[in-house]
Each structure stands twice: as structure tokens, then as C-alpha cells.
C-alpha positions as CSV (number, residue, x, y, z in Angstrom):
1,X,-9.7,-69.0,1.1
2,X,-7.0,-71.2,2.3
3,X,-3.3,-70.2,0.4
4,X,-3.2,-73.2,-2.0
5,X,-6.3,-72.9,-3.1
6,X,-5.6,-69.6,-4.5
7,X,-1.9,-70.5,-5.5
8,X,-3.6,-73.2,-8.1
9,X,-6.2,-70.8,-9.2
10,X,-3.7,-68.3,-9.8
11,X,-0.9,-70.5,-11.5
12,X,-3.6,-72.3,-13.4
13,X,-4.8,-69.5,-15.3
14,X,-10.1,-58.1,-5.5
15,X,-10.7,-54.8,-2.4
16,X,-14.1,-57.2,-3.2
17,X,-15.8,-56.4,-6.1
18,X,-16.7,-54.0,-3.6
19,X,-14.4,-53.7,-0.4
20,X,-13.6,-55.5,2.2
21,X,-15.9,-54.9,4.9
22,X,-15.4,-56.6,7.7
23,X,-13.8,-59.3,6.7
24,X,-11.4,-59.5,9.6
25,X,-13.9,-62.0,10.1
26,X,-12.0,-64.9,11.1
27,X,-10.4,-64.2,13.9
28,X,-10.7,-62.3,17.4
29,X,-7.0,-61.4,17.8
30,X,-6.0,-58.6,16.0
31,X,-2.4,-59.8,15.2
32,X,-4.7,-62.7,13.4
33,X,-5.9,-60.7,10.5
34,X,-3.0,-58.4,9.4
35,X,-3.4,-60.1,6.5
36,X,-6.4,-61.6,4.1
37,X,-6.8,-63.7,1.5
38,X,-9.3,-63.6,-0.6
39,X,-10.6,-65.5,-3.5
40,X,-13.9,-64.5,-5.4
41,X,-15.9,-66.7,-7.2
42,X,-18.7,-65.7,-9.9
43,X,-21.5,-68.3,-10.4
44,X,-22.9,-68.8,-13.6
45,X,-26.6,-67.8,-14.0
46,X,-28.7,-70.4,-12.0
47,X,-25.7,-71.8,-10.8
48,X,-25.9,-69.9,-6.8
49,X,-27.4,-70.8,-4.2
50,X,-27.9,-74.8,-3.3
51,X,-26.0,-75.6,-6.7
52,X,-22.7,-73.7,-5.3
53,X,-23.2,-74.8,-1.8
54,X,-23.0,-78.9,-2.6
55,X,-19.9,-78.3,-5.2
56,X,-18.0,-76.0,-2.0
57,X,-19.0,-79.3,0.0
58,X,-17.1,-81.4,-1.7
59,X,-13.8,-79.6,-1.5
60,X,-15.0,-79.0,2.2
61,X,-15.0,-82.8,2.7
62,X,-11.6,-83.0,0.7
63,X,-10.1,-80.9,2.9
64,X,-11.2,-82.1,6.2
65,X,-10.8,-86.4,4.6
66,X,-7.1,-85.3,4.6
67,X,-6.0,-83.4,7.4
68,X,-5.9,-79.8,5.7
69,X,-5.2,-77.4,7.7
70,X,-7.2,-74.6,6.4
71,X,-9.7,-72.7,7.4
72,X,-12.0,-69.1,5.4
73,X,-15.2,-67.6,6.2
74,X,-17.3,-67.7,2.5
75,X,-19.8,-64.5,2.2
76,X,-22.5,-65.0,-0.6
77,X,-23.5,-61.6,-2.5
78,X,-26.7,-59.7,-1.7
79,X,-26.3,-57.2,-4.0
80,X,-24.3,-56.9,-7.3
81,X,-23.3,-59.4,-9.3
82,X,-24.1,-63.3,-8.1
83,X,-20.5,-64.3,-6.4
84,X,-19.1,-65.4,-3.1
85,X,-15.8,-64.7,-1.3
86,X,-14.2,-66.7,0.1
87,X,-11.6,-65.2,3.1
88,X,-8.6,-66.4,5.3
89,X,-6.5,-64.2,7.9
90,X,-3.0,-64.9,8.8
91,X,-0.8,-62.5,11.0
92,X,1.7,-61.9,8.1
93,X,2.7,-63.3,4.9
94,X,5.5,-65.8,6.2
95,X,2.5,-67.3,7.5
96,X,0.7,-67.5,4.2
97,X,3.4,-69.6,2.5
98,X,3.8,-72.0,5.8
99,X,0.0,-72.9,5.4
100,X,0.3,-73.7,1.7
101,X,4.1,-75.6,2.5
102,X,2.4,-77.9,5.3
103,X,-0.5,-78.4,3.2
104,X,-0.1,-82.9,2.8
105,X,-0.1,-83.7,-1.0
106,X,-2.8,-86.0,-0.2
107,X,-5.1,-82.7,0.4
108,X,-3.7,-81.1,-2.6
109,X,-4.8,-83.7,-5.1
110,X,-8.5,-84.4,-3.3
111,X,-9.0,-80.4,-3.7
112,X,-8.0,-80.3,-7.4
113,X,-10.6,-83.0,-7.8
114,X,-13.4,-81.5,-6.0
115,X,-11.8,-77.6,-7.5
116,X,-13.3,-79.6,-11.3
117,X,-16.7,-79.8,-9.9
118,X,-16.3,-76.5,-8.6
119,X,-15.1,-74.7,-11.9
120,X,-18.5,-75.9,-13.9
121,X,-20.9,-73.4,-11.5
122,X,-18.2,-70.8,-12.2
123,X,-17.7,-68.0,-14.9
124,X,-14.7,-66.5,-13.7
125,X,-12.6,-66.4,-10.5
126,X,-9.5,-64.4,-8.7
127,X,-7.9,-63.8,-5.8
128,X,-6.3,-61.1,-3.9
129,X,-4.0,-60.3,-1.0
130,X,-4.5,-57.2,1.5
131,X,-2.8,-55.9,4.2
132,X,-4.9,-54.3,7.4
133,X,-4.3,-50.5,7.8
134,X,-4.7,-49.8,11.4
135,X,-4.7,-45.6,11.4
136,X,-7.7,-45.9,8.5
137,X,-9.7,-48.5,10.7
138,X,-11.8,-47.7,13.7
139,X,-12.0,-51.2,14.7
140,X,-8.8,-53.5,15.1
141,X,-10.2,-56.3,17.3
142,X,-11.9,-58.4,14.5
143,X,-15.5,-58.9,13.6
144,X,-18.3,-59.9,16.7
145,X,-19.6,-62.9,17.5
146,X,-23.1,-63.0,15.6
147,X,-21.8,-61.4,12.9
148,X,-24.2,-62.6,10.0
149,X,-23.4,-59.6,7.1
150,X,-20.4,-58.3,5.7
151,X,-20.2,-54.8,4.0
152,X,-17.5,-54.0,1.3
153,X,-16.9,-50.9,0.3
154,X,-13.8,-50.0,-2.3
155,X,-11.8,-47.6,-3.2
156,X,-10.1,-47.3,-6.2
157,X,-7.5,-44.3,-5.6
158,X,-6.0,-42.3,-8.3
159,X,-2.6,-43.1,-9.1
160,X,-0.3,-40.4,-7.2
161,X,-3.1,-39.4,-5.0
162,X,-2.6,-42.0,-2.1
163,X,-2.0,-39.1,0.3
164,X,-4.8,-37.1,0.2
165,X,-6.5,-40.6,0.2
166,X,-4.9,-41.2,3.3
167,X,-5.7,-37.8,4.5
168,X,-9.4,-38.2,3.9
169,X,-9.8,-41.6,5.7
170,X,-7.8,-40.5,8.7
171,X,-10.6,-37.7,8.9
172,X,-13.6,-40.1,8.2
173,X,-11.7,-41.7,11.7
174,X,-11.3,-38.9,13.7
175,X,-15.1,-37.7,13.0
176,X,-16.5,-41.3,13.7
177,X,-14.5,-42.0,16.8
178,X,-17.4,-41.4,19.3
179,X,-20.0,-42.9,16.8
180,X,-20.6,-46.8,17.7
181,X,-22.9,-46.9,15.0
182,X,-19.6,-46.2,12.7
183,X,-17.1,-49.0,12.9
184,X,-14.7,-50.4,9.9
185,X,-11.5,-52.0,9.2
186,X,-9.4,-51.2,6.1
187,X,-6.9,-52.9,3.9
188,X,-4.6,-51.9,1.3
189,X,-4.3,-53.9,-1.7
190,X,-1.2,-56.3,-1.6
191,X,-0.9,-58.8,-4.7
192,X,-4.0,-59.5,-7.6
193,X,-6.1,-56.6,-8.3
194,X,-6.5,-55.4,-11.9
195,X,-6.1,-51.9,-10.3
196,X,-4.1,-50.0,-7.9
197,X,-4.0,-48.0,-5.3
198,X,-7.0,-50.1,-3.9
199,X,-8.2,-49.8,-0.4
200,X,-11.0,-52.0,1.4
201,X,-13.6,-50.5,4.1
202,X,-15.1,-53.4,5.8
203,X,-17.8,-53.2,8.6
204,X,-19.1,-56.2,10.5
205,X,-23.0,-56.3,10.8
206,X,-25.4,-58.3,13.2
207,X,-28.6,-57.8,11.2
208,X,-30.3,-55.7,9.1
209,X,-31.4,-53.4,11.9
210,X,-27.2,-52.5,12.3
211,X,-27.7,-51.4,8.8
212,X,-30.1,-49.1,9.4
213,X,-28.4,-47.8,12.7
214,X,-25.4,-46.9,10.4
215,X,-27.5,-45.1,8.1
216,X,-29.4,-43.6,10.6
217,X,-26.1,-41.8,12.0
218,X,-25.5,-39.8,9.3
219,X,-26.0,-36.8,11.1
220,X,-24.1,-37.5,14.2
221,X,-21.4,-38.1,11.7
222,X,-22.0,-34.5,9.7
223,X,-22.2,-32.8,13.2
224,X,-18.7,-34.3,14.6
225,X,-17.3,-33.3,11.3
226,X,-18.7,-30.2,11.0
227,X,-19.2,-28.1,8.0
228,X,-15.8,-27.4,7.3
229,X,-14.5,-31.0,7.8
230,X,-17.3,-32.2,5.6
231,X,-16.7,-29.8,2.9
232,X,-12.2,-30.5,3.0
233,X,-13.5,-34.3,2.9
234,X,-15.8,-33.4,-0.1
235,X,-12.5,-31.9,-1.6
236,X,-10.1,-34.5,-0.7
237,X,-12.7,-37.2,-2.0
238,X,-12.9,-35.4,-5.8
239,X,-9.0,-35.4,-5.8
240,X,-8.4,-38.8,-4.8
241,X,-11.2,-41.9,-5.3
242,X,-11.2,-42.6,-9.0
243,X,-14.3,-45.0,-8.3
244,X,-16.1,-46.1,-5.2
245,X,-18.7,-49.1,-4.7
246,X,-20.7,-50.3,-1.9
247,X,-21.9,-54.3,-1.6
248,X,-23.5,-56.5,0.9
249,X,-22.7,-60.0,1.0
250,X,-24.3,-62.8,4.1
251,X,-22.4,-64.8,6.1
252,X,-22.3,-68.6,4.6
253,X,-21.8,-71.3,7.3
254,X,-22.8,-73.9,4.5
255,X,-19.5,-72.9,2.5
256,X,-17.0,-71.7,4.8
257,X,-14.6,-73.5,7.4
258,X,-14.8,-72.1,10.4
259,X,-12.0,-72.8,12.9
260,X,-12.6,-74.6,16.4
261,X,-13.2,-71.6,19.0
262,X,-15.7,-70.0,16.2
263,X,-17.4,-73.1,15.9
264,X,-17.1,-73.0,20.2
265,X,-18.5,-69.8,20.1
266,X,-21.8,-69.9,18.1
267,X,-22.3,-74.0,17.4
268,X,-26.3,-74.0,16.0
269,X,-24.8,-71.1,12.9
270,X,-21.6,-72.9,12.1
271,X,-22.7,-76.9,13.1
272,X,-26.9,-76.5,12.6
273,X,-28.2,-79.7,13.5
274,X,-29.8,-81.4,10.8
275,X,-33.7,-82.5,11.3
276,X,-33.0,-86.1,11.5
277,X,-30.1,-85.7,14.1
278,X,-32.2,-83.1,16.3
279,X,-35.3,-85.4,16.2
280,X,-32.3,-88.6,17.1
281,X,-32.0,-86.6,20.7
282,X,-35.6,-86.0,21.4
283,X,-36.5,-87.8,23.9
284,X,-39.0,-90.6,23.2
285,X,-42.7,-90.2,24.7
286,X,-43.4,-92.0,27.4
287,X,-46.2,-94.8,27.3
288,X,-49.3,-94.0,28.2
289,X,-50.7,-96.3,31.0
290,X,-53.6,-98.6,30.4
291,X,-56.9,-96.9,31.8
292,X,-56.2,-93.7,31.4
């Protein structure tokens, strides 16, 4: 989500619940997504769905009603806990204080209005900074267009065990290198998370069928490690991940504010004509001619 956003939220009063998966999302250039924001919002019970869709609207139309500059990709949880994330890229962190600096006060006060709206679907929120490690990722270059899930894994490492961390994700890389089914980028927790050392695993899917693919190449991934390899990351895993969890979450164009060459890119997911304005461009039948 966009800086300010998360400044208020955090001055007011996250890997994801479970990692960040993918969430290079927003951008195709990889100097784009060196870092993410992200700010995670749990919905009361009932509260999902349609009901947290119009009250993100409204700070959707605040934003754009004033010339805000912003733009995050929201992912809605399929499994855990009923939450959504909302996620910006910038290339550095000079770049997260410019957006919230240029942000016009008139946008600032017409998102603390619609952020009140907002608050009584939610139970709890926070917000999180990460920085993109490139030699524990296998894919750099951002997420593909069509991506429509987002899988977060974390890693909560044990304090004073960051290298053998290191150690055993540089070998999940080397063994997956030649596996396409296998591809990830990883952050390192930055700013906001209750606990640290925290890493994110993000992968990018295109449908539930990638999902299975990944699963499917476990073994290509047990023969390129080999039994050795598996069994030193079996060991370096016990010494250094305190906990671990694994979470899908879809792609919400509803919630999120895509910037202009995604919207470019893939117009029906991001702009989906509405029924009225798609039936406004049929074209009208002709007449049928008297006689016939």
C-alpha cells in the first residue's frame, strides 16, 4: 500500500502472515521492487468479500478525486485467516519518503475519511517494510503478466542463525535453478514485524494448475539436490527456521490500484467492463425489413 497510508496506520496506533510470495508484483523492472510495502488488513467475521471491496472503493476514489500518486496490488486470503495485503514497490527507501512528501494534503485528508469507513470491517491492521534479496531469489524480473495468485511463505529465523539460513536458501537456489516449475523472490524484513530475522518466499502463479506443477516437481527438485544436499538442508533447516508457514492469497483488481502499463497490459482483469457499459457498445440490431 501506498507510503502514507501506512505512515497514518502506523503513527495512529508482516513477511505476510505467511511470506511474501511473489509480491514483486507491481512492477516488471527489477530495480522497481527492491523494496515493498506492505500493509495487512484483517476483516472482521462477515466483514470480506463485497463488504471490504466497496469500503477499499472509497479510499480508491479518494485517492484518484485528488491526484494521489499511489499505486499497490491488494491480494485477498485463500487460506488462513480472512485478511488482505495490500503491496507497493519502490526501487529504494529515498523513494518511499518522496511518495508520501508529494502526496497533496487534499489526498491526505479524503483518505483519512474514507480510512474511517475502512477501520469498521477491520479487527486489526500493520504494516511492514522488506528489502528484495537477490542471491536467495530465483526470479529477479518481477511477477508475469496473468499473474492471478500469490504464494507467501515465511520464515521466522532464529536469532544468531541468519547464516546457516542464508546457507540453506542459497542451496534451495542452486538445486532449483534448472527447475521452471521452481521460481521465487525473497525479502528480508526491514521495519514492522513483531519478530526478526524474517524472510519472505514469494512465487507468482497463473492458476491453479502452476500450483500443482510446483508440487508436482518435487522430485526433480530431490534429484538435483541429491541425497546428501537434501539431508545438509534437512540439517541446516532444524538449526535455523524457528517457524515456517505457507498461504495463498488471489489477486484483487477490485481493491488494488494498478499503475498505467499494467492496466495497458491486461485491461478486461484490471478495468472489467461493467454489463451496462459492455451492452452500451453492442451494436444495435438491425431492423428487419417488412415482408420477410
Amino acid at each position: 500500500m501506498n507510503a502514507y497510508r501506512v505512515s497514518r496506520i502506523v503513527s495512529a496506533s508482516f513477511l505476510l502472515c505467511t511470506g511474501l510470495v511473489g509480491v514483486a508484483v507491481m512492477h516488471a523492472q527489477s530495480n522497481n521492487d527492491r523494496v515493498l510495502v506492505i500493509q495487512r488488513e484483517f476483516t472482521k467475521p462477515g466483514k470480506d468479500g463485497a463488504v471490504h471491496e466497496a469500503t477499499e472503493a472509497g479510499f480508491i476514489r479518494a485517492v484518484q478525486a485528488n491526484k494521489g500518486n499511489i499505486h499497490y496490488i491488494a491480494v485477498t486470503s485463500m487460506t488462513g485467516a480472512n485478511r488482505a495485503l495490500f503491496i507497493s514497490a519502490y526501487p529504494s527507501l529515498a523513494a518511499v519518503d518522496a511518495e508520501r512528501r508529494a502526496t497533496p494534503m487534499a489526498a491526505q485528508m479524503a483518505m483519512d475519511k474514507a480510512m474511517v469507513s475502512d477501520g469498521d470491517v477491520l479487527s486489526a491492521t500493520d504494516s511492514s517494510i522488506w528489502l528484495r534479496r537477490d542471491d536467495l531469489s530465483t526470479n529477479v524480473g518481477g511477477p508475469p503478466v496473468g499473474m492471478r495468485y500469490l504464494e507467501v511463505s515465511e520464515y521466522v529465523v532464529k536469532p544468531g542463525h541468519v547464516h546457516e539460513f542464508e546457507e540453506l536458501a542459497k542451496k534451495y537456489v542452486e538445486a532449483a535453478k534448472n527447475i521452471p516449475e521452481f521460481h521465487w523472490t525473497a525479502f528480508q524484513l526491514a521495519y514492522g514485524h513483531s519478530e526478526a530475522p524474517t524472510f519472505l518466499v514469494l512465487t507468482a502463479l497463473k492458476s491453479g494448475a502452476e500450483a500443482d506443477a510446483e508440487y508436482g516437481a518435487g522430485k526433480k527438485f530431490e534429484d538435483a539436490a541429491g541425497e546428501d544436499g537434501m539431508k545438509k538442508m534437512a540439517e541446516l533447516e532444524a538449526a535455523s527456521v524457528k517457524t515456517e508457514m505457507t498461504n495463498l492469497f488471489a489477486v484483487s483488481p477490485k481493491m488494488s490500484i494498478p499503475t498505467d502499463a499494467m492496466v495497458k497490459a491486461e485491461p478486461d482483469f484490471w478495468r472489467p467492463k461493467t454489463g451496462a457499459s459492455a451492452a452500451a457498445k453492442k451494436p444495435a440490431a438491425k431492423p428487419v425489413a417488412s415482408g420477410q
